[in-house]
N, C-alpha and C positions, 0 to 999 in steps of 0.2 A: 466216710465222713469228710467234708471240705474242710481245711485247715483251715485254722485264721489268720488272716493276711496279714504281712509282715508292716511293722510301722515303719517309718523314714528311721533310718539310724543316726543317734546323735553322736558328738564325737566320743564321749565316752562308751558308745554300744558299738565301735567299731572293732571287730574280730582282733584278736592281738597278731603283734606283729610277725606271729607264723601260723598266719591262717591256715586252716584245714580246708584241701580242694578235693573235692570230686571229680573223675573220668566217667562222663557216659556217652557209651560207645564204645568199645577196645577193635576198632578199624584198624587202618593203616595209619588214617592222624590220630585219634585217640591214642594209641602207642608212641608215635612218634613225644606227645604232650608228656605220657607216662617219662617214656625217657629221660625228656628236656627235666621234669618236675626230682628225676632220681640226683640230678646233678646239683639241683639245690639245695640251699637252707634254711630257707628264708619263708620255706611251705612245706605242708606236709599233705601225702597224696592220704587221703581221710577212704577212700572208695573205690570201687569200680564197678560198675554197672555193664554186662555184656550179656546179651538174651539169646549168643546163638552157640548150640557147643562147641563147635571150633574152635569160636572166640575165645570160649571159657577155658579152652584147656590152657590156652596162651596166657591165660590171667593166672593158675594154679600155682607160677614161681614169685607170686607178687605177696607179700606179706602184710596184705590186708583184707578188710571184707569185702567179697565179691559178690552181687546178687542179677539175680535177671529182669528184675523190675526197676527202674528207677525210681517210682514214687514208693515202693518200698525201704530200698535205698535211704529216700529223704525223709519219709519218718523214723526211721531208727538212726540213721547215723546224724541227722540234723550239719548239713559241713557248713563252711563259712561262705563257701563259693560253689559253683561244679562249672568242668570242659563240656560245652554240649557237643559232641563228635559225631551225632547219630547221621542217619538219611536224612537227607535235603527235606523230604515234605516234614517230619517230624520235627524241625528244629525249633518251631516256635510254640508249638504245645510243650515239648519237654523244658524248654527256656519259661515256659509261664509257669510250670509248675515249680521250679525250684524258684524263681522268687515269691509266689503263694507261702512256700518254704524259709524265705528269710535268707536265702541263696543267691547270691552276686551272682551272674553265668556271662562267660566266655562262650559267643556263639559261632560256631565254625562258618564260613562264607560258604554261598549264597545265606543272607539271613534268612530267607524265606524263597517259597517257590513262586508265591505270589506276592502283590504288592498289598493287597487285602490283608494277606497273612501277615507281613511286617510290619501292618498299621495295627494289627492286634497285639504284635507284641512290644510297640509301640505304647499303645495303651495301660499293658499290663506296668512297663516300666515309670510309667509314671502314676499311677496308682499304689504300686509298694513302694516307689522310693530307692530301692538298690540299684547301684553299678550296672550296662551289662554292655559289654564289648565283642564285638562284630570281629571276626576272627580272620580280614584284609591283612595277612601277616607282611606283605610287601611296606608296607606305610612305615612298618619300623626297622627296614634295612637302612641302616647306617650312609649307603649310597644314595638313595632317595631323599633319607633326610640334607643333604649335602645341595643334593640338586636344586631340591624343594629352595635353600636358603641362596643360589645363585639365582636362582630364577624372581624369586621374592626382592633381590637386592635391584634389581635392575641392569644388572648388566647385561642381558642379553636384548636390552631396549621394549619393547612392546613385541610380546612375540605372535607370529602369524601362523606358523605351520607346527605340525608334528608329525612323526609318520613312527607306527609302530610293527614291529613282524613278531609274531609267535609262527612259526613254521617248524616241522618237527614230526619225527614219524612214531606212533603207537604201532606195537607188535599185532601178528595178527590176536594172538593169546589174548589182548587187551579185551577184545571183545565178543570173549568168552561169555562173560554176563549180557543175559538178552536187552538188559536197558541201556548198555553202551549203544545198540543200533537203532533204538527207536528215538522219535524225537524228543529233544529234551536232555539227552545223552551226549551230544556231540560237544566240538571245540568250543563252541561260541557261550552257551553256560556253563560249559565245565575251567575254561582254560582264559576267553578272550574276556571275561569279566576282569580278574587280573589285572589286562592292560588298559582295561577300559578303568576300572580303578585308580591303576599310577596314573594316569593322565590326566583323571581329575582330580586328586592329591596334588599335581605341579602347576594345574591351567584353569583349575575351578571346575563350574558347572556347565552340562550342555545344555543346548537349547533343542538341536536337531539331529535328524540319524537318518542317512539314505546308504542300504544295503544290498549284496547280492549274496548268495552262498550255493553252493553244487556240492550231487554226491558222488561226481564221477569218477573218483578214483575207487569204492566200494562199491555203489548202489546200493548203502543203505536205507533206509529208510532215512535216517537221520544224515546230517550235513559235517562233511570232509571239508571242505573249504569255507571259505565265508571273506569278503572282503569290506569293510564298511565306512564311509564317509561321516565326518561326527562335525557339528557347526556349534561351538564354544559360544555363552554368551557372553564374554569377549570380543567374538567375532574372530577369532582365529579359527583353524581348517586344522581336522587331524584324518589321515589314515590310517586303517588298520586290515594286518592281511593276518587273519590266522588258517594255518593246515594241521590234517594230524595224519595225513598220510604223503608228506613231501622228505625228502634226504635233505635235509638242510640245519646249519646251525644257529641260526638267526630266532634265537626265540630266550625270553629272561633267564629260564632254568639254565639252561649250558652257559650263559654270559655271563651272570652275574655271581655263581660257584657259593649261592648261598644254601645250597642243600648238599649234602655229599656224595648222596645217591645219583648225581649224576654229573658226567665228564664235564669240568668245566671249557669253555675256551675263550679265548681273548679279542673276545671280538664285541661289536654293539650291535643292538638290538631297537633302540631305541633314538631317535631324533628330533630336537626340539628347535626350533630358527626363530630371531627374532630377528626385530632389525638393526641392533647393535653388535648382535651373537649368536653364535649356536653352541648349542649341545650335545653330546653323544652319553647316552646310558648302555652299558655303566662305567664305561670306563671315563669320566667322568673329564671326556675334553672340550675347552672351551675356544670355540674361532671366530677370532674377532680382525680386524683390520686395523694394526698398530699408527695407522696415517690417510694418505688417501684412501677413499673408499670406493669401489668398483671391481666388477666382474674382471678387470683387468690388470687389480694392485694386488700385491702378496697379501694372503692372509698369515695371521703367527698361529698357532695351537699352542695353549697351555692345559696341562693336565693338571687338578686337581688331585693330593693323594687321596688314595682309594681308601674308603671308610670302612673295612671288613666287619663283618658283627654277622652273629648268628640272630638271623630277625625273630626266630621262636621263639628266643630265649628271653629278646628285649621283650616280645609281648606279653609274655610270663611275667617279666617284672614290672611291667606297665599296670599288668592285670592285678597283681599282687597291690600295688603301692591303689590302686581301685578301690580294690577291698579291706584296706587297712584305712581309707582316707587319707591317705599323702597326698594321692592325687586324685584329682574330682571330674576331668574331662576327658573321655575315652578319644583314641586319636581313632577311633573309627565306631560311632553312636549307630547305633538303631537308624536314626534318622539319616544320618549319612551314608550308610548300606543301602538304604531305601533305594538313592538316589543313585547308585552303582548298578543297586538293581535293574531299578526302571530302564536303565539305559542301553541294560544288556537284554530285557525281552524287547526291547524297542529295535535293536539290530537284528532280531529273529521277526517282528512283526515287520518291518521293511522289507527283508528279504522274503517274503512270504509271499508281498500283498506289492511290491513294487513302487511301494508309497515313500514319500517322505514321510519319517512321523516327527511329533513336536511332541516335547516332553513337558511336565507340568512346572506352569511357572515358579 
């Protein structure tokens, strides 16, 4: 039987202030969610939904109801919200079904596999009316919001360039799983979306995308390297180099030391120039020219202090205060995932086809 669709919630039908959340999917982020939600108080984990028995043995020390179906799930336990953690293709059919549900949903990144796909769920969110957040957890690193506000201020004058590296080796183990080697699998939708993300988070939207990518460190089928040209419509120039089979520490996860699961180090990853100033992420220095200007006067660097925060956790509370209506604008919508999206199969359609492509107005 088709549920009946959820109305727009008024402020008195807003779930109270510790809303009951849903986990579907008990993956590696699903878990990771569980954890971050065990440290709180402010929610309560209402579910868990995992359909594979591995999963489920993993779920067996969790002190609540476990089921294999999610839309079973959501008519019996009815939550206030649910994590959608599942596989990529499935994220926007299970995201439609919990707000059919009356279900705020937190939707893990890539919103969808297509752009087709995230126009339907697109559609679904503004048809029922609830919350649903795009699960870009970079946007609420404390460091980026920092950046975001020098860059905004002006100080770094009208900026022109960016260059960013994700470079970084996966075990062979990594790809174990046959879809890690087929297309689709590789650095560029799994990893280079990421950067192609922060970058438009700090410099807006782009306009254009000229690519290259190689499998020659494996000879996968799928793509080890990838390098791409991105044309801001600003009119600023960004590069981007991602690898997933290079010795190198130049890539956000090791820089920025905002996961624990991996070694951080002191370095950047990230460059942004304008023509007053530049930037380095994350270590968040600024180089500017205290007087005359030219390739041949001192430059000063000043560091901003470094904004540490665990970003899961602010998006948890970002997501919370969503579904309570504290707050009413997701710092990453459906429609602004679209536009991350579009832009990362646009660096796999250029590298394919040798084309410039242009992205929609």
């Amino acid at each position: 039987m088709t549920p009946t669709p959820a109305t727009p919630p008024s402020p008195t039908d807003r779930p109270a202030q510790r809303p009951r959340i849903a986990v579907i999917g008990a993956g590696a982020i699903g878990r990771m969610h569980i954890g971050h939600m065990a440290q709180r108080t402010d929610m309560t984990l209402a579910a868990v939904v995992e359909p594979t028995p591995a999963g489920r043995l993993w779920t067996e020390s969790l002190a609540v109801p476990v089921f294999a179906d999610h839309l079973a799930m959501l008519e019996a336990v009815r939550p206030d919200a649910a994590i959608v953690a599942t596989p990529n293709a499935t994220h926007v059919d299970v995201a439609i079904d919990c707000l059919r549900h009356g279900a705020a949903a937190l939707v893990e990144k890539p919103v969808a596999d297509t752009l087709d796909e995230a126009r339907r769920l697109l559609a679904a969110e503004q048809e029922y009316g609830l919350p649903v957040l795009v699960g870009h957890h970079r946007r609420h690193n404390p460091i980026l919001r920092r950046a975001r506000d020098i860059v905004a201020s002006g100080r770094l004058g009208t900026v022109l360039s960016a260059t960013a590296l994700a470079t970084f080796l996966k075990p062979d183990s990594y790809f174990d799983m046959a879809w890690r080697r087929q297309a689709g699998g590789g650095p560029v939708l799994i990893n280079l979306i990421h950067d192609i993300d922060l970058l438009r988070f700090l410099m807006g939207d782009i306009q254009s995308i000229q690519a290259f990518s190689a499998n020659t460190a494996r000879g996968f089928e799928v793509e080890d390297t990838a390098a791409a040209i991105l044309r801001f419509k600003s009119g600023a120039l960004a590069t981007l180099s991602v690898s997933d089979a290079t010795t190198a520490p130049w890539n956000w996860d090791l820089a920025s030391g905002e996961a624990e699961h991996y070694p951080r180090q002191s370095i950047n990853s990230h460059y942004i120039s304008g023509t007053h100033g530049s930037l380095t992420l994350p270590q968040l220095e600024v180089w500017s020219y205290p007087g005359a200007r030219g390739w041949h006067d001192p430059l000063t660097q000043e560091r901003s202090a470094l904004h540490r925060g665990d970003p899961y956790q602010e998006q948890l509370r970002h997501f919370r205060a969503l579904v309570t209506g504290e707050e009413n604008q997701p710092v990453c919508s459906v429609q602004d995932a679209m536009r991350t999206l579009e832009a990362t199969l646009a660096v796999r359609t250029a590298a394919l086809t040798g084309q410039l492509v242009s992205l929609a107005a």
